[in-house]
SERO-4910 file (N, C-alpha, C, O; in steps of 0.05 Angstrom, whole numbers):
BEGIN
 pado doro    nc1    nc2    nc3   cac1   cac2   cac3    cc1    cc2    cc3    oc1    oc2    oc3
  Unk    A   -210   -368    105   -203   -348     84   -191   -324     97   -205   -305    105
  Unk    A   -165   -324    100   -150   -305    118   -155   -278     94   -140   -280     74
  Unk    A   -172   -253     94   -174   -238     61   -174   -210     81   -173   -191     66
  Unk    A   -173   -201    108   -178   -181    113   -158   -174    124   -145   -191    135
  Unk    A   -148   -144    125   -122   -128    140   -148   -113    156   -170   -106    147
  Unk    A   -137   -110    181   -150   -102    205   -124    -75    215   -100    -78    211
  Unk    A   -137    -48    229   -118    -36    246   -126    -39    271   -147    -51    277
  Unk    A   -108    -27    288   -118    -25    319   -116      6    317   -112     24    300
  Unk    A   -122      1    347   -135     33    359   -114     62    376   -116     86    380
  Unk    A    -91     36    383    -73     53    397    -41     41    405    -31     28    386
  Unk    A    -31     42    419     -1     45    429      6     17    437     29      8    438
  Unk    A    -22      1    444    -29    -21    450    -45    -35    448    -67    -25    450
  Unk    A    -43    -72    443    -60    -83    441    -92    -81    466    -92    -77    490
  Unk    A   -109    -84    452   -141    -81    470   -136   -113    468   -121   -129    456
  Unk    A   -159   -115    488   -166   -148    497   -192   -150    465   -194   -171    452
  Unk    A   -203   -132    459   -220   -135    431   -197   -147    413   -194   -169    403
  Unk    A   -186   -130    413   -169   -131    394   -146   -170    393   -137   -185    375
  Unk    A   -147   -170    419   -130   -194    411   -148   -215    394   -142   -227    373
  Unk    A   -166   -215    408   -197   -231    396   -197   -223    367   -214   -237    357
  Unk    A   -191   -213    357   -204   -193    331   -170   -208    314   -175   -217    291
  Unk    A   -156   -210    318   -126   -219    312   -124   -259    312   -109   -273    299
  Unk    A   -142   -265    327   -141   -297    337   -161   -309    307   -157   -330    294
  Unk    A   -191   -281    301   -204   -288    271   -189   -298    254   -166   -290    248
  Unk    A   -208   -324    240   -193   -344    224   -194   -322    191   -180   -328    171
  Unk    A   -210   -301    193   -213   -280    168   -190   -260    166   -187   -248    145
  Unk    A   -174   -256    189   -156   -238    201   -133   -249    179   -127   -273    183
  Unk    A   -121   -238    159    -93   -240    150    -76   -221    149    -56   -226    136
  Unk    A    -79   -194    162    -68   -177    163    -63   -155    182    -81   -157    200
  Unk    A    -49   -138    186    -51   -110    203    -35    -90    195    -11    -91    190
  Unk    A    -56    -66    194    -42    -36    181    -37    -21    209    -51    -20    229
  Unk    A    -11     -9    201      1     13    225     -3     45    214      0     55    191
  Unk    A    -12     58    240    -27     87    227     -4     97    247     13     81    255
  Unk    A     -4    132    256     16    145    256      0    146    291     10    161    307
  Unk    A    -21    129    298    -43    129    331    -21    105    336     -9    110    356
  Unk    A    -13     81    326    -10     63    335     28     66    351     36     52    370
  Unk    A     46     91    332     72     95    341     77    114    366     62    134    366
  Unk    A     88    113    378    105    133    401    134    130    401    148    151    402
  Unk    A    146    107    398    172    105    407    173     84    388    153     74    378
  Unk    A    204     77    382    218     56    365    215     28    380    209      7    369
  Unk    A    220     32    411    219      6    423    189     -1    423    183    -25    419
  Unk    A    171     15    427    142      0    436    127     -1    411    104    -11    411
  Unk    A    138      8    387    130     -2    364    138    -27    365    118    -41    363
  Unk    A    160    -42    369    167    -62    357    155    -80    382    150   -104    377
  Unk    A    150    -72    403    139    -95    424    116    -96    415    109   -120    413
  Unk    A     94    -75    404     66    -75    383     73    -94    367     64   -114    377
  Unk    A     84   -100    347     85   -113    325     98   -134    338     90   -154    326
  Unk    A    114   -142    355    113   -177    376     84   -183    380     72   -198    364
  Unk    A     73   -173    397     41   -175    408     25   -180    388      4   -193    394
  Unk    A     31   -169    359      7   -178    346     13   -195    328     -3   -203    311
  Unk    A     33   -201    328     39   -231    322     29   -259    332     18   -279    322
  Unk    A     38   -254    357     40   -276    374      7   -278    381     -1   -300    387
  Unk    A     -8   -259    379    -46   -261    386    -54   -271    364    -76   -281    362
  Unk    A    -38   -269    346    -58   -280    309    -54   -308    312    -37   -320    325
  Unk    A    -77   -319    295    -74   -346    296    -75   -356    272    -88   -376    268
  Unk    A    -58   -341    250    -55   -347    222    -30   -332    217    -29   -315    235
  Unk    A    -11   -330    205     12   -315    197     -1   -287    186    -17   -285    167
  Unk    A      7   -271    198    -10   -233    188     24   -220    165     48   -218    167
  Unk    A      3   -214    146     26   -202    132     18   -162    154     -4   -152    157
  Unk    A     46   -152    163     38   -128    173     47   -103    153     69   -101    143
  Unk    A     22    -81    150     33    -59    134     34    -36    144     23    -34    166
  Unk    A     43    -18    134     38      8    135     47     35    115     69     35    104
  Unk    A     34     49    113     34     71     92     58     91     99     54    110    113
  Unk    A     84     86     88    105     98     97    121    101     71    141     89     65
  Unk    A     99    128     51    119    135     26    138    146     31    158    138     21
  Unk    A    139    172     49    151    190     50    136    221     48    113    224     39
  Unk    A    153    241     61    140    267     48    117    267     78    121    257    100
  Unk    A     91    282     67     68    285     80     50    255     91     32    257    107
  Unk    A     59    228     79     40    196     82     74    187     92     90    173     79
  Unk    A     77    200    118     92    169    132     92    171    154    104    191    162
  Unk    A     78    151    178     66    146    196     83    148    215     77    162    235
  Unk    A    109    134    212    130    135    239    153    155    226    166    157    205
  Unk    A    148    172    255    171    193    254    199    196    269    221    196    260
  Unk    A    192    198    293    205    206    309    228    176    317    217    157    329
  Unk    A    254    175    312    276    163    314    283    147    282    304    135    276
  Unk    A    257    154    262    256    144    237    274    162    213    278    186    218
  Unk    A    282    153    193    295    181    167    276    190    167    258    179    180
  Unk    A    271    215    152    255    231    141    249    229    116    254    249    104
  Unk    A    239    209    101    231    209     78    224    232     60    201    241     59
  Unk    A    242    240     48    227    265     29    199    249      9    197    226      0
  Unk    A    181    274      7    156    259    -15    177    264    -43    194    281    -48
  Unk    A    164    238    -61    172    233    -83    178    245   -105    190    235   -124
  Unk    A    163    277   -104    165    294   -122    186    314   -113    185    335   -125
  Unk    A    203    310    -96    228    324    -89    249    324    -94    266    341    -94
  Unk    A    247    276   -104    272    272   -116    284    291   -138    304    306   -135
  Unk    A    264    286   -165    275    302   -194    283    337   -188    297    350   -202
  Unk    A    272    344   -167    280    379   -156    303    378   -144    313    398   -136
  Unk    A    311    362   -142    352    353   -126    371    351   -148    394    359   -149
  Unk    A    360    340   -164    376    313   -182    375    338   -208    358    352   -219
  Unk    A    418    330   -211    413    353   -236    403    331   -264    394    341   -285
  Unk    A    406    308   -264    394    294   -285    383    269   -279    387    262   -255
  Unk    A    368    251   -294    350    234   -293    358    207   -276    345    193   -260
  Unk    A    393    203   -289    408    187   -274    413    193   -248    409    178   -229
  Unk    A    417    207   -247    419    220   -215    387    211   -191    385    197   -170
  Unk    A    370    226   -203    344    215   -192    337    191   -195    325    182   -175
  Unk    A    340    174   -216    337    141   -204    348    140   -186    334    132   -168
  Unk    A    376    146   -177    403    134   -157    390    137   -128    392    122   -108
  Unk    A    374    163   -131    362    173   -102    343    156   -101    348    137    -86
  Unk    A    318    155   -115    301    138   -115    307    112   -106    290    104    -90
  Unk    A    322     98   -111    338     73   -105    341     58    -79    334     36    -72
  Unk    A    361     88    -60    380    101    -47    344    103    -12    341     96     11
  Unk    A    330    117    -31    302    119    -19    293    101     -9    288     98     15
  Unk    A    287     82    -32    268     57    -28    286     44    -12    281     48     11
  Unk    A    310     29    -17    318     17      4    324     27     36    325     11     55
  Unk    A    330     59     38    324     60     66    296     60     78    294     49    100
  Unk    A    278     70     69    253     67     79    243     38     84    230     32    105
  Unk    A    249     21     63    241    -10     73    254    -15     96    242    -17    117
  Unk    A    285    -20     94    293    -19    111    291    -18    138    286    -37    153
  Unk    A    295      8    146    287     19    171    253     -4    177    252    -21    195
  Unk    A    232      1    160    205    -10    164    204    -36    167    187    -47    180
  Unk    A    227    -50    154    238    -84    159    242    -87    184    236   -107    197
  Unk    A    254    -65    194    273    -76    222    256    -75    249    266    -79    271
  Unk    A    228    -70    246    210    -63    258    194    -89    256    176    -92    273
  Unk    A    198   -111    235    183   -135    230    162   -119    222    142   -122    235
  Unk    A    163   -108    210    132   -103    198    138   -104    163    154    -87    153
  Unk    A    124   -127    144    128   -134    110    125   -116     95    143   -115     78
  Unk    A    104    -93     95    105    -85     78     97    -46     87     84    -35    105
  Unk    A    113    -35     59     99     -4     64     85     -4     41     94    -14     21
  Unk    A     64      7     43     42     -3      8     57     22      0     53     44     10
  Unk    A     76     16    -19     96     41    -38     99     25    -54     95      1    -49
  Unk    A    107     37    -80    109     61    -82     82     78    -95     69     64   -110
  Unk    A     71    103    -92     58    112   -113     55    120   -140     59    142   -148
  Unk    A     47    100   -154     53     99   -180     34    123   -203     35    128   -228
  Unk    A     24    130   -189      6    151   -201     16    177   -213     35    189   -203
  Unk    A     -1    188   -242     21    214   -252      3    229   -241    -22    226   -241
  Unk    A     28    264   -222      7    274   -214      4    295   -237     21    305   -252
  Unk    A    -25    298   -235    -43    315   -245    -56    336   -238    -41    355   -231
  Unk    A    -81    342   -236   -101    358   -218   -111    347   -187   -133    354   -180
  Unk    A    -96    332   -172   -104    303   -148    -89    324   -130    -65    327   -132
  Unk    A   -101    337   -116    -88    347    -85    -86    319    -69    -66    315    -55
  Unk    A    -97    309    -69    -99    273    -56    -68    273    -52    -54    277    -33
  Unk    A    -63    266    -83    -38    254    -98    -12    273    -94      5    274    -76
  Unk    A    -18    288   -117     -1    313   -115     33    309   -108     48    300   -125
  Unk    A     41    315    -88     82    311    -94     78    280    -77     95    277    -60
  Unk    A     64    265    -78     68    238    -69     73    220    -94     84    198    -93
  Unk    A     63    231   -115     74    221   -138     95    238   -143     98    261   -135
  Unk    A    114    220   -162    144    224   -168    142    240   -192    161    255   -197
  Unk    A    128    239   -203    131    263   -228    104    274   -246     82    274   -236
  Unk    A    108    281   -264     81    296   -282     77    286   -300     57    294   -312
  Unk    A     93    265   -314     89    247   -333    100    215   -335    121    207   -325
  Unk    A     91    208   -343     88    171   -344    114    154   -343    121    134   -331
  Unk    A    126    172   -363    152    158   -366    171    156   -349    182    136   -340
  Unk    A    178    197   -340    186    190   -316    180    180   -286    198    174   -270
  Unk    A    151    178   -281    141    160   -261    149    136   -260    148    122   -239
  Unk    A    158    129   -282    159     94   -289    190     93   -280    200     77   -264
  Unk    A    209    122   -298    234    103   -281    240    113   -256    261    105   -245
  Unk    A    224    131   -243    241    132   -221    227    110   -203    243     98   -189
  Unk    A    198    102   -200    192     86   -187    203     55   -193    200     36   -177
  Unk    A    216     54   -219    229     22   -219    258     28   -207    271      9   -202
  Unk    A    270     57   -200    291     60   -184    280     56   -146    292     43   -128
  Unk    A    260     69   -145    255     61   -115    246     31   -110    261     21    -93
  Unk    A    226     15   -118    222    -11   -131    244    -27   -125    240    -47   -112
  Unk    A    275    -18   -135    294    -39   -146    305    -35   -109    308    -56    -98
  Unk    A    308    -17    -97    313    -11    -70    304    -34    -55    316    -52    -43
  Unk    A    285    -28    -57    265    -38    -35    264    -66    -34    265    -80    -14
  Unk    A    263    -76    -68    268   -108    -59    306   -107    -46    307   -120    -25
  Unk    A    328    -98    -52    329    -98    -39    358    -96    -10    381   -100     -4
  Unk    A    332    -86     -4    326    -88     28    311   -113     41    312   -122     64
  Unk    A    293   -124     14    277   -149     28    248   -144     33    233   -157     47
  Unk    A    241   -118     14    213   -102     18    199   -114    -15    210   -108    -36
  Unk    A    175   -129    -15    166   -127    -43    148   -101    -41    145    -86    -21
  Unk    A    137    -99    -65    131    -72    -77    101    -78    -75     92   -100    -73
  Unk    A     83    -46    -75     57    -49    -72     46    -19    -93     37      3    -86
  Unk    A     53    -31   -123     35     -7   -134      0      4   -135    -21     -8   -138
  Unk    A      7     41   -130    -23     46   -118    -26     74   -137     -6     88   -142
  Unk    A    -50     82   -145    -71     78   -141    -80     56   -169    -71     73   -185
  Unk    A    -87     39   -183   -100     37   -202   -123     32   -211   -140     17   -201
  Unk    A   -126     50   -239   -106     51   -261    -94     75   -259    -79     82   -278
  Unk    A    -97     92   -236    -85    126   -232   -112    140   -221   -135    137   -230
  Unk    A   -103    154   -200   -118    171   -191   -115    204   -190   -128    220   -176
  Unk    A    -91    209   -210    -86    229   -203    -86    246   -235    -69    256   -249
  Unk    A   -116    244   -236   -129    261   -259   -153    267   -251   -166    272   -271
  Unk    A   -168    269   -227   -188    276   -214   -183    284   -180   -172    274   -160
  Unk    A   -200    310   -186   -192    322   -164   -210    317   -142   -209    335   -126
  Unk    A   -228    297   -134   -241    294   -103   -221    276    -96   -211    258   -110
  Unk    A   -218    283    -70   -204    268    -44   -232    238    -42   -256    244    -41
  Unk    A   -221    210    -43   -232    194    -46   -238    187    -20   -260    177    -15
  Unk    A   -216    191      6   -220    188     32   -253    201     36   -271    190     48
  Unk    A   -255    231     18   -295    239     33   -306    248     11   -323    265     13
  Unk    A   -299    238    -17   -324    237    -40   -316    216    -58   -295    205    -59
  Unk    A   -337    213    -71   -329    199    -98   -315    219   -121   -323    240   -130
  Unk    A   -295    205   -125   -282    216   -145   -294    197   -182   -297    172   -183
  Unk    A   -297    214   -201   -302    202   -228   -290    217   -242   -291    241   -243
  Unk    A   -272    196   -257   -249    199   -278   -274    196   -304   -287    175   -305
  Unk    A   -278    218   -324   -290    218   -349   -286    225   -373   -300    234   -391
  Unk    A   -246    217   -364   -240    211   -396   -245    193   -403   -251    176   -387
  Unk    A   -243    186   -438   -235    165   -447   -221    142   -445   -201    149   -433
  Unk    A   -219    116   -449   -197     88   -449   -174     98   -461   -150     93   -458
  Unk    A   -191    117   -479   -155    114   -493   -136    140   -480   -112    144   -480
  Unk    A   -158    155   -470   -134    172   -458   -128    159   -433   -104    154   -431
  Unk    A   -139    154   -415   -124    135   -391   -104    114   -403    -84    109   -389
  Unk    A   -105    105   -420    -87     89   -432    -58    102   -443    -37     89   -440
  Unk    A    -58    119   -451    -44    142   -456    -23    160   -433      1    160   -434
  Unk    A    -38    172   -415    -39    180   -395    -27    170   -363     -5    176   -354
  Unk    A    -49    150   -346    -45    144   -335    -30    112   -322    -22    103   -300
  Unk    A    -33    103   -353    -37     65   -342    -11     58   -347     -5     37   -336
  Unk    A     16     76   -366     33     62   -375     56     56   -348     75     40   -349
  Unk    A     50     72   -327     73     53   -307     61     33   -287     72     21   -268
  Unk    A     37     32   -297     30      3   -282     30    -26   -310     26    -50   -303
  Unk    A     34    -17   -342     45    -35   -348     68    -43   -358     71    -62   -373
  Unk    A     89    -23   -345    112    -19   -345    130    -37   -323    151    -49   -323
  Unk    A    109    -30   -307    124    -45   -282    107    -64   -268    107    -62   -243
  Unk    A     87    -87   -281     68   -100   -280     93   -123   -267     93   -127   -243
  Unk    A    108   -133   -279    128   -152   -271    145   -146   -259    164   -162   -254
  Unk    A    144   -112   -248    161   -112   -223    145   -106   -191    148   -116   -169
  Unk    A    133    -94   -197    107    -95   -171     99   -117   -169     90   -130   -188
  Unk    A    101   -127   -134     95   -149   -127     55   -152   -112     43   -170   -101
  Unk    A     50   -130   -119     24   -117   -107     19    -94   -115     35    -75   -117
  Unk    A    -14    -96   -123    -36    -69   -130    -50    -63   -118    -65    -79   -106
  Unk    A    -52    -26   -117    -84    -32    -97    -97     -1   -119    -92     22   -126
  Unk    A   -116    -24   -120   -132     -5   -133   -149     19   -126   -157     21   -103
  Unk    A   -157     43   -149   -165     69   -138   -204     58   -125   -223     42   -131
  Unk    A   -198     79   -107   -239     76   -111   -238    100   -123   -239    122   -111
  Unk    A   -236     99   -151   -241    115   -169   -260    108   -186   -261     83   -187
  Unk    A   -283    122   -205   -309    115   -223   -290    116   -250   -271    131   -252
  Unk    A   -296    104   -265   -276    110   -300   -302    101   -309   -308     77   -307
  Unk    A   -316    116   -316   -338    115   -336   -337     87   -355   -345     64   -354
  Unk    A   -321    105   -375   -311     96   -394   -303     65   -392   -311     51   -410
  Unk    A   -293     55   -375   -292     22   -372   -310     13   -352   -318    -10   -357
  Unk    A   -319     21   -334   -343      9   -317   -360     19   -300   -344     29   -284
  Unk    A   -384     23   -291   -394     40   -273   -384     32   -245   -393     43   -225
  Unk    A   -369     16   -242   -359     13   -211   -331     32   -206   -319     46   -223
  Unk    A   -325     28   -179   -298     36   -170   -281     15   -185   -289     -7   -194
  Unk    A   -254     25   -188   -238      6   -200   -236    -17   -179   -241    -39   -189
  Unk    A   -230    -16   -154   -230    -36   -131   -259    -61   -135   -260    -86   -132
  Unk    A   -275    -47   -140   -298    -64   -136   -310    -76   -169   -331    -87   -174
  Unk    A   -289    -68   -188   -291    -75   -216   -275    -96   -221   -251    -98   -216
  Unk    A   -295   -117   -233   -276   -146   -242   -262   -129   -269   -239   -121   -270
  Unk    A   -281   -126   -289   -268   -109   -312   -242    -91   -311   -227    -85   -330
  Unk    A   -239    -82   -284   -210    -73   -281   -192    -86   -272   -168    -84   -278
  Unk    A   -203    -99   -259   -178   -119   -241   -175   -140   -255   -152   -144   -264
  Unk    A   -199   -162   -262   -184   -185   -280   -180   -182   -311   -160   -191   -322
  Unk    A   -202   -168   -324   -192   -160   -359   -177   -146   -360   -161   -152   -377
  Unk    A   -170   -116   -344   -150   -101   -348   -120   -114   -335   -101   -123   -349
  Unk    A   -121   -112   -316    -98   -117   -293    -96   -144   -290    -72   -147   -288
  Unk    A   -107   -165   -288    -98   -195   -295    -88   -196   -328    -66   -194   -338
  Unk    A   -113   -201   -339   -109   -209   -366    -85   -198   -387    -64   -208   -395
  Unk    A    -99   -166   -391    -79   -141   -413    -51   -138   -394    -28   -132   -403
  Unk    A    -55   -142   -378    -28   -132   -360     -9   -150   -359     15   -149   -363
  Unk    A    -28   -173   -349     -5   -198   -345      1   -198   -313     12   -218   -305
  Unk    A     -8   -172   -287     -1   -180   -269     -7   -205   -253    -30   -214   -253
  Unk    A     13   -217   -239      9   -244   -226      9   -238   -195      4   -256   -179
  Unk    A     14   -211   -185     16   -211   -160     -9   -214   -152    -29   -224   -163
  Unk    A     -2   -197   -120    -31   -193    -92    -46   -163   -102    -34   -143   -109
  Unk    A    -72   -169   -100    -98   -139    -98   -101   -131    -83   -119   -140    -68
  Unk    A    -91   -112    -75   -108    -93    -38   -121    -82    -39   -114    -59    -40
  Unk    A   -155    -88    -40   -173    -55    -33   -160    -41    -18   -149    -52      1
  Unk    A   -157    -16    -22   -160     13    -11   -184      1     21   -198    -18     26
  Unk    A   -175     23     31   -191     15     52   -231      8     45   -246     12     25
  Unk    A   -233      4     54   -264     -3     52   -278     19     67   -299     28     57
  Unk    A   -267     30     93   -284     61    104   -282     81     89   -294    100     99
  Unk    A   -271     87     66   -259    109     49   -290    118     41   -306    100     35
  Unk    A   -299    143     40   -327    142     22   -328    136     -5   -349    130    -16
  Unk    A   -309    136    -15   -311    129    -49   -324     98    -42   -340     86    -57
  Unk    A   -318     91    -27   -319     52    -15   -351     49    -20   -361     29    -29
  Unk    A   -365     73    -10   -392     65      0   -413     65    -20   -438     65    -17
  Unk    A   -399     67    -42   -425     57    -70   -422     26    -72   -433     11    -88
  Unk    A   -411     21    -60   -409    -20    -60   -430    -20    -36   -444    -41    -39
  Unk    A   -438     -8    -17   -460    -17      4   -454    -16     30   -437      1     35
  Unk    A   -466    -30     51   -450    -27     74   -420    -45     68   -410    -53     47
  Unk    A   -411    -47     93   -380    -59     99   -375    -92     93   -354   -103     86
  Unk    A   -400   -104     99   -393   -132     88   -396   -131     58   -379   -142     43
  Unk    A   -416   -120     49   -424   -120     15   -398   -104     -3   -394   -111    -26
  Unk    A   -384    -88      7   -361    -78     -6   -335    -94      4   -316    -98    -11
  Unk    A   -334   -106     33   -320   -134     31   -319   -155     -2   -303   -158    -20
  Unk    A   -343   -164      3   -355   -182    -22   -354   -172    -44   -351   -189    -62
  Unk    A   -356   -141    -52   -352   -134    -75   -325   -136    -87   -321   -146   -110
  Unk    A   -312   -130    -77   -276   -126    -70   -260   -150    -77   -240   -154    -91
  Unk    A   -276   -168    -60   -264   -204    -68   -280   -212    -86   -267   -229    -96
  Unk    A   -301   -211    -98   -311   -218   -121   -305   -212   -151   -307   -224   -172
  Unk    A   -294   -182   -142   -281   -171   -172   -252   -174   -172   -240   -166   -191
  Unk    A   -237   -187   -146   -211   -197   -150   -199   -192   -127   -188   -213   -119
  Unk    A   -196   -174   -110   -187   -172    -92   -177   -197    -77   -194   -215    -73
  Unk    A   -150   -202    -67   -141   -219    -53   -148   -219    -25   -157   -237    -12
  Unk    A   -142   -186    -16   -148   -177     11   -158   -149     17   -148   -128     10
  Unk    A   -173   -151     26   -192   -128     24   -175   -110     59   -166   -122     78
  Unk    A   -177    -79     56   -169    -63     84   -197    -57     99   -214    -44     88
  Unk    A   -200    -64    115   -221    -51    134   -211    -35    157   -205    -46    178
  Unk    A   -208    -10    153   -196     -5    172   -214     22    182   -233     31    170
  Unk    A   -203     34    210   -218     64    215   -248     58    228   -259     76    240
  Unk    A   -257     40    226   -285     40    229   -295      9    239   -306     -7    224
  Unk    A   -290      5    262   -284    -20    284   -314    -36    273   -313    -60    268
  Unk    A   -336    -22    271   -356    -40    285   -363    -62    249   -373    -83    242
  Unk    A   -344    -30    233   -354    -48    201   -338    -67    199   -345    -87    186
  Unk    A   -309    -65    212   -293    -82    209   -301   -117    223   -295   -137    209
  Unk    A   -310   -119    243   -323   -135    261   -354   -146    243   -365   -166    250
  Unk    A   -363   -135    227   -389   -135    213   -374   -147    189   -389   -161    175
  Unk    A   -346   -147    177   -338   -151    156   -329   -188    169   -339   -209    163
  Unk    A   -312   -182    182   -310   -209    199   -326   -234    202   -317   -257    203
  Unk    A   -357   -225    205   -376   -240    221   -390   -245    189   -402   -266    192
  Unk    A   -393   -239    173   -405   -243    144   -378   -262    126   -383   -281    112
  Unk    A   -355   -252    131   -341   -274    112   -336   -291    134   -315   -300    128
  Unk    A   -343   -302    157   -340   -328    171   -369   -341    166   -374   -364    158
  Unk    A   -384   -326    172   -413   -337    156   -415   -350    132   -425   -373    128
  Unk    A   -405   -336    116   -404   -347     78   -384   -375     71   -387   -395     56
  Unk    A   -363   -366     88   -334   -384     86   -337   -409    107   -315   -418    114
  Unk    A   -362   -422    118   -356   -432    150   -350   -464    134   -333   -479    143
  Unk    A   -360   -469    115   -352   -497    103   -338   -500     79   -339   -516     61
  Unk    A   -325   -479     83   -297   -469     57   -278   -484     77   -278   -481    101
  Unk    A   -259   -504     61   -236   -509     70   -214   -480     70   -216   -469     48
  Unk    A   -202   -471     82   -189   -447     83   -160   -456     75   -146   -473     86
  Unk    A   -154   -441     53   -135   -436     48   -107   -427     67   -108   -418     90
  Unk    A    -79   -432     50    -67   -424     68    -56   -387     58    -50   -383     35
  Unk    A    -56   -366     76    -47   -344     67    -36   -334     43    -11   -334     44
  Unk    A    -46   -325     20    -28   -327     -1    -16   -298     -7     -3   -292    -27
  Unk    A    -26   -281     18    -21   -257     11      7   -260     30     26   -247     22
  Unk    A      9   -271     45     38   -279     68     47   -292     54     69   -282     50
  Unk    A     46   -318     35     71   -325     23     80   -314     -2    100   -324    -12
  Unk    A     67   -294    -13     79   -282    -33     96   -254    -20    116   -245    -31
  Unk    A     83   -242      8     94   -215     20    104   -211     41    111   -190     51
  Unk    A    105   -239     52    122   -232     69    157   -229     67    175   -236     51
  Unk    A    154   -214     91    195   -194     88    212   -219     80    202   -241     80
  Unk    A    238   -217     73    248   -235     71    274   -229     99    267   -212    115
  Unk    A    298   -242    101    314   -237    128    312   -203    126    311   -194    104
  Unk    A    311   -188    144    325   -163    148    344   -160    174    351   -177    190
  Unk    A    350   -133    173    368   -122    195    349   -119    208    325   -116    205
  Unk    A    375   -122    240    354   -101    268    358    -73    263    369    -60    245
  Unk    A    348    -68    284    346    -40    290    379    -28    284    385    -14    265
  Unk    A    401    -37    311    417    -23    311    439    -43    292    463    -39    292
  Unk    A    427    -62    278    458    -66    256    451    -49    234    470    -37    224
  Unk    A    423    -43    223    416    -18    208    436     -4    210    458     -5    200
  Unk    A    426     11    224    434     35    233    479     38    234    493     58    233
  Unk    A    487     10    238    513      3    230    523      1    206    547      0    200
  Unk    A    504      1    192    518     -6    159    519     16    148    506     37    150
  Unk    A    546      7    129    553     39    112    528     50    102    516     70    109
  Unk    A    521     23     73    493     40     63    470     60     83    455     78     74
  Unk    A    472     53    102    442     68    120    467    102    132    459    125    132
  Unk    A    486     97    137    504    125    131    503    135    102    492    156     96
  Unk    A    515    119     85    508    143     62    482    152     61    479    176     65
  Unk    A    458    137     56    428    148     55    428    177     74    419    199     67
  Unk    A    436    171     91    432    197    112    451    223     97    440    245     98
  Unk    A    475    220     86    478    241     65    464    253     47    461    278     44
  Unk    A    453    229     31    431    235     11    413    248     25    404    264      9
  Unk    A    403    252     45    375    263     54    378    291     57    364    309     47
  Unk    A    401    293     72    418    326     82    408    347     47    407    372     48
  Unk    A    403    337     28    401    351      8    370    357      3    363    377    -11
  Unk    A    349    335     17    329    350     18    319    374     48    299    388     53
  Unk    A    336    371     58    321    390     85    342    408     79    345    419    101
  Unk    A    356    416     65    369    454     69    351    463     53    349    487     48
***
């Protein structure tokens, strides 16, 4: 049961770590902003942890733009998402960027062999310092088209899409990374409110990851660790057919599911395809050693989070960097840094 995304610790593979990559539970790896230095030894990182896995690893990393993007230095500069519509003298205009966005950011993150950047943020911002200009706008509608403009980019480039937070996190103001956050409106105002660009773009997002957010009102769990959100809401009413990503599992919002294997188990029980363990080595290794325990006379599946997400062909490094499109993009950007 390949169900877990694992990070490492640094610049380089550990001898733990290869071990930890060879796990038959291992289907993934997230890149943090510890694991980059350089363009070249990124990409010799992401050789290495290929070649140590002993299952096909879909690889991610959190590279919206703005203040959440991990690799910098020889990378574009992603403006955050709420900068587009402050450029753009009209709406048409800001899809085009949005677009223009998404496909260089995949891009560039393609050419690195690494599948996916969990983007876009689909959330309206609200009162969410979390959130805040990482979401693209202040209301639903326009969230919906500029993110089906960055969306349409990104595939492509050969990037599928990973909408986050759901059903919205950005109507409550605790930071979920070190509290629980509880949303205590109404269904129908989240319905209203927050949910319409995730079922707007249910059949264009190829992946969700849900909030560890509390919504009263539909369930006393986190949405991550809620079947009622994930399969009645987001399977069933929604219609989505893609991949589920818990949010990380170290997050404290995480830790009303229990320790690290029990919010593993919560996570895949209420739907989750693949759960993140990341930040916190010994839970991650504790998460490992409980789903090989549970799973040891499970015939194992083959990856289904890799054949639905993994990249499709991309560019290298320097034919990127050759093509007109990745020149114009670099025009487009010149308009957010004066």
């Amino acid at each position: 049961m390949t169900a877990v995304m694992i990070d490492l610790q640094g610049t380089e593979l550990t001898s733990e770590e290869r071990e930890l990559l060879a796990h038959p539970a291992v289907g993934g790896v997230i890149y943090f902003s510890r694991n980059f230095a350089q363009i070249d030894q990124l990409h010799e990182l992401v050789r290495q942890t290929r070649a140590a896995a002993r299952n096909p690893l879909i690889l991610a990393v959190d590279h919206e733009g703005g203040r959440v993007q991990r690799f910098r230095e020889g990378f574009s500069k992603i403006p955050a998402m709420a900068e587009i519509t402050a450029h753009a003298e009209t709406m048409a205009e800001a899809q085009h960027c949005a677009q223009e966005l998404g496909w260089l950011m995949a891009s560039e993150v393609l050419a690195m062999d690494i599948d996916l950047s969990f983007a876009p943020v689909v959330d309206v911002n609200g009162i969410s310092e979390v959130i805040g200009d990482r979401a693209f706008a202040t209301t639903s509608a326009d969230v919906t088209r500029l993110a089906r403009g960055f969306i349409k980019g990104m595939h492509q480039a050969g990037m599928k899409a990973t909408g986050k937070h759901f059903p919205g996190h950005g109507s409550v103001q605790a930071d979920s990374h070190i509290a629980m956050p509880v949303d205590n409106r109404s269904w129908e105002e989240i319905l209203r409110t927050d949910l319409p660009p995730f079922i707007e773009l249910a059949t264009c997002l190829d992946a969700v990851m849900p909030a560890h957010v509390i919504y009263p009102a539909v369930d006393d769990q986190p949405a991550g660790f809620s079947e009622r959100w994930l399969q009645h809401v987001l399977r069933a009413q929604l219609g989505f057919k893609g991949v589920i990503f818990s949010d990380d599992l170290a997050m404290a919002a995480a830790t009303a599911a229990g320790t690290m294997p029990e919010r593993a188990e919560a996570a895949l029980q209420a739907g989750c395809d693949m759960v993140l363990a990341c930040n916190e080595r010994s839970g991650a290794i504790a998460v490992l050693e409980a789903l090989e325990a549970r799973y040891v006379n499970v015939e194992r599946p083959t990856n289904r989070c890799y054949e639905q997400l993994a990249k499709c062909a991309a560019m290298g490094w320097q034919t990127l960097k050759n093509h007109p499109r990745w020149h114009q993009s670099q025009s487009l950007l010149e308009r957010y840094s004066s």
